[in-house]
N, C-alpha and C positions, 0 to 999 in steps of 0.2 A: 511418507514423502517420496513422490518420484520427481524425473523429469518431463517437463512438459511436452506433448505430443499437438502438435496441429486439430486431432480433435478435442480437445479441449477450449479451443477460444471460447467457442458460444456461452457453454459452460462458466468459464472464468468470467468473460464478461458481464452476464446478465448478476453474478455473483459480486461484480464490482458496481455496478449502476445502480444494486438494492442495497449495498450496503453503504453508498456514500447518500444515500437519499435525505438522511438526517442532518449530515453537513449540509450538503447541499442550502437543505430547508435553511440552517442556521446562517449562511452567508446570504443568500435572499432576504434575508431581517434584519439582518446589519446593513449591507449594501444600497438595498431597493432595488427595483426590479432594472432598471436601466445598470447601471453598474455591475451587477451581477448577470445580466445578458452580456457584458460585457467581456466579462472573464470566463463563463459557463456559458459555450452557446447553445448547447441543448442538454438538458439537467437529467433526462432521462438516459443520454447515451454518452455522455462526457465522458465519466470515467471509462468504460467500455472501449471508448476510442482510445484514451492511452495507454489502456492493459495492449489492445490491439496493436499499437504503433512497439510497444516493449515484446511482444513477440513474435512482430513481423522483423523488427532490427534484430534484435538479440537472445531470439529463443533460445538460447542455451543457457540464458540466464536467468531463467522462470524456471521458480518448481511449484509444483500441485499437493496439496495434500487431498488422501484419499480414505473413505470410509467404507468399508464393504463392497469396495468396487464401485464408490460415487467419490462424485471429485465435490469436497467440502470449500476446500479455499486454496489461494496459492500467495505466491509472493512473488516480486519483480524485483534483480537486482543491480548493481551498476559496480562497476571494476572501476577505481585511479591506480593502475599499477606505479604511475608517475610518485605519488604520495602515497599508497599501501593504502589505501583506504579501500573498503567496499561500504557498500550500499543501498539498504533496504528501500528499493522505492512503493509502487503501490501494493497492499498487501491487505486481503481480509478472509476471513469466515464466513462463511451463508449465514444471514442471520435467521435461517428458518431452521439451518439444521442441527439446534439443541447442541450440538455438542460440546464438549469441557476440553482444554487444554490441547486445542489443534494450535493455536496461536502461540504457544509456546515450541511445541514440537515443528513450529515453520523457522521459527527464531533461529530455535537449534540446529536446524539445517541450514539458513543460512549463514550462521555462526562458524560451522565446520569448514561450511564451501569458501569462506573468505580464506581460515586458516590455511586451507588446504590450496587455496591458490595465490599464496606468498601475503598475504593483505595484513597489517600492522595493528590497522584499528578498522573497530564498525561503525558507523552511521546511519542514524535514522532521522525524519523530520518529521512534525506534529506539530498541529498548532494548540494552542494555550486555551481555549475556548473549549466552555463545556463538554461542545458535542467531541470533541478530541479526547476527553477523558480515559475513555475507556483505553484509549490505543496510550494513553500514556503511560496509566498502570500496566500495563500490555506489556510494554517498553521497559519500565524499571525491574520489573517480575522477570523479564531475561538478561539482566546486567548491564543494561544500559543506566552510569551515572552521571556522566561528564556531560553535562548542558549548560548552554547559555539561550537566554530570552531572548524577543526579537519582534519588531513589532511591523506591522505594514499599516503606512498612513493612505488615504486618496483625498483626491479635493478636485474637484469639476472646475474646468477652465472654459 
């Protein structure tokens, strides 16, 4: 695990836009295509644009993790010094590049970086639905217990 460097974006991003491609798909089939144009303006580069926007604002708050000198996955985080909390926001793996237990060792870095910079409690969010599976095992497999459910309705006016 380092800290993020400017060359990196390309990297993190296309890293984030392949691995939300399965959400993605999964809100497109609940949604339909109007509604999910709505919230997803471009499904190809969405997430990309908000790994982009988390480390154009707060590069100091993205770390990388790295494999032999390739950057596998990273994570995006968020400070409430107000309430101690920090805050995992978007965060994956390459899903090309095979490997075991980077997802854990991101946790743990940002685990430490909370502790170490006064934070009380962590936070993550995930939704309930299949394709979120895996990030939720993901999630409890680094000490994440304390959840409540939550639902989002829509209806066309």
């Amino acid at each position: 695990m380092r800290k993020y460097e400017p060359r990196d974006l390309e990297v993190i991003m296309d890293i984030g836009n392949r691995a939300w491609k399965p959400i993605y798909a999964m809100f497109r089939s609940i949604y339909g295509d109007e509604l999910f144009g709505v919230n997803v303006p471009d499904e190809a580069t969405e997430k990309g644009r908000q790994i982009r926007c988390s480390c154009s604002e707060h590069p100091e708050l993205v770390m990388v993790c790295e494999r032999n000198g390739r950057v596998i996955g990273f994570i995006t985080l968020l400070l409430d010094r107000t309430k101690g909390v920090g805050e995992i926001g978007n965060n994956a793996v390459d899903p090309l590049s095979g490997e075991r237990g980077a997802g854990q060792e991101m946790y743990r870095a940002a685990l430490d970086f909370f502790k170490s910079e006064g934070m009380r409690y962590a936070k993550v969010t995930t939704g309930m639905d299949e394709s979120h599976a895996p990030a939720r095992r993901a999630y409890e497999r680094a000490g994440f217990k304390i959840h409540h459910e939550n639902i989002t309705y829509y209806q066309k006016v």
